[in-house]
C-alpha positions in Angstrom: -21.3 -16.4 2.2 -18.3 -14.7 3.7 -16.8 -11.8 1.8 -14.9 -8.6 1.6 -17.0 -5.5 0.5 -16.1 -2.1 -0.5 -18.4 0.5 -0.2 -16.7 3.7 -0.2 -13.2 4.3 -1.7 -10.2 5.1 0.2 -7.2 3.2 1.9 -7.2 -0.3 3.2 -9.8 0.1 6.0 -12.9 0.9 3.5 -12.2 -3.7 3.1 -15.2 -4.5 5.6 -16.1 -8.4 6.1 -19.5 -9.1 5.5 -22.1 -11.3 4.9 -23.0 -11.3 1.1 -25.2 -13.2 -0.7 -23.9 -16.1 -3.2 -24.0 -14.7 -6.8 -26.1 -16.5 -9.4 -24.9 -18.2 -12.1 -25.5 -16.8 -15.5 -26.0 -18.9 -18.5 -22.5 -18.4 -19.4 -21.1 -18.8 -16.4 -19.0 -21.0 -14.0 -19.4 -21.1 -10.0 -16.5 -21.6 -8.1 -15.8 -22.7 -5.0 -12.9 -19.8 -4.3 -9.4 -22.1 -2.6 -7.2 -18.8 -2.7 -7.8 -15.7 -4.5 -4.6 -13.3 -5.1 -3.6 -10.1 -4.1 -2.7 -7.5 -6.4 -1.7 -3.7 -7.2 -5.0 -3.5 -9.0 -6.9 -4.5 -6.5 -5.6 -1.3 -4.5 -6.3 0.8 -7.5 -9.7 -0.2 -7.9 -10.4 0.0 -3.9 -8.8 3.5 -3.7 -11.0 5.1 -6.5 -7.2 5.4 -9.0 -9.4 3.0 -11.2 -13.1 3.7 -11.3 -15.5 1.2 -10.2 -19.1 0.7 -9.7 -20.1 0.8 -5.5 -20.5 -1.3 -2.8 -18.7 -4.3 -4.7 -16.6 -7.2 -3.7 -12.9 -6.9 -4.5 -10.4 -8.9 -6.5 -9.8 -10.5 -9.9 -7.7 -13.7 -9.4 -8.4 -16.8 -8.2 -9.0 -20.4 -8.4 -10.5 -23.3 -7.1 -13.1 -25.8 -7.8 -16.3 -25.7 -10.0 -19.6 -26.3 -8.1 -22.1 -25.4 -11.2 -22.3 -24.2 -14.6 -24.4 -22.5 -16.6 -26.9 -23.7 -19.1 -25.0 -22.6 -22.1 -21.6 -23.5 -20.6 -19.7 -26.9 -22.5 -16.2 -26.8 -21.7 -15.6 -26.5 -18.0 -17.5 -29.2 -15.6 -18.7 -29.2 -12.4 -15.7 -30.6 -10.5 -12.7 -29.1 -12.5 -9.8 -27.3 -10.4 -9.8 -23.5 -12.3 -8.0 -20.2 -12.6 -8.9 -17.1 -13.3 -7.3 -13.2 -13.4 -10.4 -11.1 -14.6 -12.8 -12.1 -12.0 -14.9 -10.3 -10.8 -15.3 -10.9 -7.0 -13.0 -13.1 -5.6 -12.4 -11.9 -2.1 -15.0 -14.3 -1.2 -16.0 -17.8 -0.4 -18.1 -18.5 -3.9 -17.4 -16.5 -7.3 -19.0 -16.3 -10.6 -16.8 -16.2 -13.0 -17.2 -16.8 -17.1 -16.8 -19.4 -18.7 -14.6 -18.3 -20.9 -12.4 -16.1 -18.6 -11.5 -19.8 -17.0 -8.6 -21.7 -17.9 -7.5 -25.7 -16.2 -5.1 -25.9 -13.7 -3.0 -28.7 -14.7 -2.0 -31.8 -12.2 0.4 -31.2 -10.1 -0.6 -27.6 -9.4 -2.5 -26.6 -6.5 -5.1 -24.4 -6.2 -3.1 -21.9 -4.2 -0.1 -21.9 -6.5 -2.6 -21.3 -9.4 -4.0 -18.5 -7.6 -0.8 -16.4 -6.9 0.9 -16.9 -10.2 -1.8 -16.7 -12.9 -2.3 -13.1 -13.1 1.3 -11.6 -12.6 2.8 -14.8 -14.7 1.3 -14.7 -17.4 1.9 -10.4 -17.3 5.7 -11.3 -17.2 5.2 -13.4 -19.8 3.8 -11.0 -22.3 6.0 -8.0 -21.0 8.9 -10.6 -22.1 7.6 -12.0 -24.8 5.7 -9.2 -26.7 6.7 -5.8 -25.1 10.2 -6.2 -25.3 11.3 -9.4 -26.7 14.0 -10.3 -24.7 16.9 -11.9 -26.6 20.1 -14.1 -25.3 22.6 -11.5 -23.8 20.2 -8.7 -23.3 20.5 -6.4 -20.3 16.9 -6.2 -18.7 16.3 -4.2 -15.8 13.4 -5.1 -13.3 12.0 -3.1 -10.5 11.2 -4.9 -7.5 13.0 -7.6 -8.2 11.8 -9.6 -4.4 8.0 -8.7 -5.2 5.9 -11.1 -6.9 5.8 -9.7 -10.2 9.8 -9.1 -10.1 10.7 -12.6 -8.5 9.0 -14.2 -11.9 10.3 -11.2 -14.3 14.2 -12.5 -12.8 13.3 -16.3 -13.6 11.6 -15.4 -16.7 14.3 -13.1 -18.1 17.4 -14.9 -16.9 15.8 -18.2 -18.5 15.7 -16.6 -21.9 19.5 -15.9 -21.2 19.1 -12.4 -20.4 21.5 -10.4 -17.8 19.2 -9.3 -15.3 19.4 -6.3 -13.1 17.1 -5.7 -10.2 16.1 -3.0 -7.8 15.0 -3.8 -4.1 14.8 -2.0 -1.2 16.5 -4.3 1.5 19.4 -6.7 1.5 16.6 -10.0 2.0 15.3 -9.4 -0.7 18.2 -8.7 -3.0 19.2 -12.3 -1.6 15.5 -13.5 -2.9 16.1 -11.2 -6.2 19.9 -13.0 -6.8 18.5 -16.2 -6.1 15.5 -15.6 -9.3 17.9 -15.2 -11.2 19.0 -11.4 -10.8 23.0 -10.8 -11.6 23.2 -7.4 -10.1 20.7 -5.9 -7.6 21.0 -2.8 -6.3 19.1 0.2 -4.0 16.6 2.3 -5.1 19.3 5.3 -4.8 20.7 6.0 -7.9 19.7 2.9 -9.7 20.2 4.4 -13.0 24.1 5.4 -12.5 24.8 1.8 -11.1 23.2 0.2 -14.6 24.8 2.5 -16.8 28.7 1.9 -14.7 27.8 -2.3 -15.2 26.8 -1.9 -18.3 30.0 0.3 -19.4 27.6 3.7 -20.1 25.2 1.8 -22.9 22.4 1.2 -20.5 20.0 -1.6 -20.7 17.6 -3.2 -23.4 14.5 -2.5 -21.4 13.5 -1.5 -17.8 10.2 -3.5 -16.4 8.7 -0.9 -14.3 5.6 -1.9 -12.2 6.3 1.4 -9.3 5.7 4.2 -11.5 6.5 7.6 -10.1 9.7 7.5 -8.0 11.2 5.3 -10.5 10.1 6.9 -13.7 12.9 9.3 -14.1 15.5 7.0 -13.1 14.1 4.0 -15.5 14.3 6.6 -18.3 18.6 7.7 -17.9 18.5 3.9 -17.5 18.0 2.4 -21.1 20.8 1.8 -24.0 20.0 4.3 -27.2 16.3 3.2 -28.6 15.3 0.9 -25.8 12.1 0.4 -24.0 10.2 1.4 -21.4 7.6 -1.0 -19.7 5.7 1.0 -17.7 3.2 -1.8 -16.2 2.0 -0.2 -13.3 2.4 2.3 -10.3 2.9 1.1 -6.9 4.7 4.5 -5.6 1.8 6.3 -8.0 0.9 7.0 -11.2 3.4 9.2 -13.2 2.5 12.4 -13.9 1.8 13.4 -17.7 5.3 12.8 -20.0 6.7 15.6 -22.7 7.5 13.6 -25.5 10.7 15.2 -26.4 12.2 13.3 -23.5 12.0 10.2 -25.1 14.2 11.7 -28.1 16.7 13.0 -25.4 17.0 9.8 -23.6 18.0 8.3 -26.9 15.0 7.6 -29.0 13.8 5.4 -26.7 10.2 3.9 -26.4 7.8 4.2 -23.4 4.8 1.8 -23.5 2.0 1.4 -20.9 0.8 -2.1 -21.5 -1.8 -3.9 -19.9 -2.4 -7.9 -19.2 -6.1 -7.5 -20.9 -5.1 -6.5 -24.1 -3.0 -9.4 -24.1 -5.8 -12.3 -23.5 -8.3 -10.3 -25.2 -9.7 -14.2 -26.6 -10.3 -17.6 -24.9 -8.0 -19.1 -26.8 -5.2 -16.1 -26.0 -6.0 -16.3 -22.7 -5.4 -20.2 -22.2 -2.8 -20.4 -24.5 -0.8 -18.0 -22.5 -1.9 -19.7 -18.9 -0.8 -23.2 -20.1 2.9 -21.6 -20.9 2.2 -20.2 -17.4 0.9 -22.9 -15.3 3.1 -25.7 -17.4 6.2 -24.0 -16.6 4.8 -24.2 -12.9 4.3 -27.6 -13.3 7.4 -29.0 -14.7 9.0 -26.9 -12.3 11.3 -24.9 -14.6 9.1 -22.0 -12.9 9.2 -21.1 -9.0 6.0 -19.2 -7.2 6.9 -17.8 -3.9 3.6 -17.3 -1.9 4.6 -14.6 0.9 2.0 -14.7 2.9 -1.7 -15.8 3.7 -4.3 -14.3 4.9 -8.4 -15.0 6.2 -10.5 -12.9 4.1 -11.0 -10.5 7.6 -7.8 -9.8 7.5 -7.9 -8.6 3.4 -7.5 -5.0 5.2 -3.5 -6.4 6.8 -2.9 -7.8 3.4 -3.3 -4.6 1.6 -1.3 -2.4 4.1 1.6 -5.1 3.2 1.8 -5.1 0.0 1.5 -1.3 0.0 3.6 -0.8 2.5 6.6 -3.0 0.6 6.6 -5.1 3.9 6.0 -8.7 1.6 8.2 -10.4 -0.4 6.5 -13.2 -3.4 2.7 -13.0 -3.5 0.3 -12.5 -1.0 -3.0 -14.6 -0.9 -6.6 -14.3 0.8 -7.8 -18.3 1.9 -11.3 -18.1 2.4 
């Protein structure tokens, strides 16, 4: 089969086509016939070497398509369901084995694709607004990256619990796609954090959704109210370097957290509990998924220098 390998970390060239092998499947598994498999920050993280991981492998975590065999010991997915998944492991590639129990259904009315670029950073917006900082009606939530695929569901998502939504972008499109999600002030990267606290008459906001990391960091910090949080959920621009403590009492007594969407669908039933929220909202269309771009699994290296490079609004996808 056709596939994107990794056999030495370092920056989007190490993604080489190749000609793989189809994996087995296991006893507890599911084979999938991959329609779209998603493109994410992770995915850089694990390809650079920022995450370990175990060499030469095949890239990505998220996916979907449809089901071509099953293991022995598999009950509950059949061959011939449409599935999703966000733990992989493997999907830059034509075929994927994937567990059983790390798939959940992709209701009517979705398509494979639109499975495939929301599952993963969906349901990660829905536990960051849910669990980390539970927004309420009239909160002031800020969002970094408001035009990016994470931040064009964290607007919808936050402005549909009735939250006042702030956003960082860096151009004026995508402040127009950032308004349009839901966002009721957007501003620059440039002094975000004096802009929330002069529209927010000096208190500062409820929480800050942080998915960049280092060059934001500071900023997200002198932007929360007294005792708020701090979502750190990932680091585009980096990873931040190590935090003394006694900043969180100066800032206000405030509350940094580094959550993760594992620990979050830790069980099968977490897991497709959280995905039907996900992919129902999707369906009834009370949720929008903006796919930015697409791209042939040779071109998995272009795909990566985009969403790197900040040059892609929405999500990007691999169509193999």
């Amino acid at each position: 089969m056709r596939a994107v390998r990794v056999e030495a970390h370092g920056g989007p060239e190490v993604l080489v086509p190749a000609e793989v092998a189809e994996p087995e499947v296991g006893a507890a598994d599911v084979l999938v016939d991959v329609a779209a498999a998603g493109v994410n920050y992770i995915d850089t993280y694990l390809r650079s070497g920022l995450y370990p991981a175990t060499l030469p492998a095949v890239p990505g975590l998220e996916g979907a398509g449809t089901v071509r065999a099953v293991g022995s010991a598999v009950s509950d997915v059949a061959v011939g369901d449409v599935v999703a998944f966000c733990d992989g492991p493997g999907t830059y590639a034509q075929v994927a084995a994937i567990p059983a129990a790390r798939c959940v259904p992709v209701p009517a009315g979705v398509s494979a694709d639109l499975a495939a670029a929301v599952l993963l950073q969906g349901m990660t917006a829905h536990y960051l607004l849910h669990d980390t900082y539970a927004v309420r009606p009239g909160d002031p939530v800020l969002v970094h990256a408001g035009a990016g695929g994470m931040g064009l569901l964290l607007c919808q998502m936050a402005s549909a619990l009735g939250a006042t939504v702030f956003a960082t972008t860096s151009t004026d499109e995508k402040a127009s796609l950032a308004r349009a999600a839901g966002a009721a002030h957007v501003f620059g990267y440039d002094g975000f954090a004096d802009e929330v606290r002069s529209s927010t008459s000096g208190e500062g906001v409820a929480a800050v959704y942080d998915g960049v990391g280092a060059t934001t960091f500071d900023g997200s910090l002198a932007a929360l109210r007294v005792r708020g949080v701090l979502a750190l959920y990932g680091a585009a621009s980096g990873p931040v370097p190590p935090v003394d403590p006694q900043r969180l009492n100066a800032a206000g007594s405030v509350y940094l957290t580094r959550p993760s969407l594992g620990w979050h669908v830790r069980t099968t039933a977490s897991l497709r509990s959280r995905a039907a929220s996900v992919l129902g909202a999707v369906a009834d269309g009370s949720l929008s998924v903006r796919i930015g771009a697409r791209y042939p699994l040779e071109a998995a290296v272009d795909a990566h220098r985009d969403l790197e490079g900040r040059a892609s609004t929405g999500k990007l996808l691999l169509v193999p």
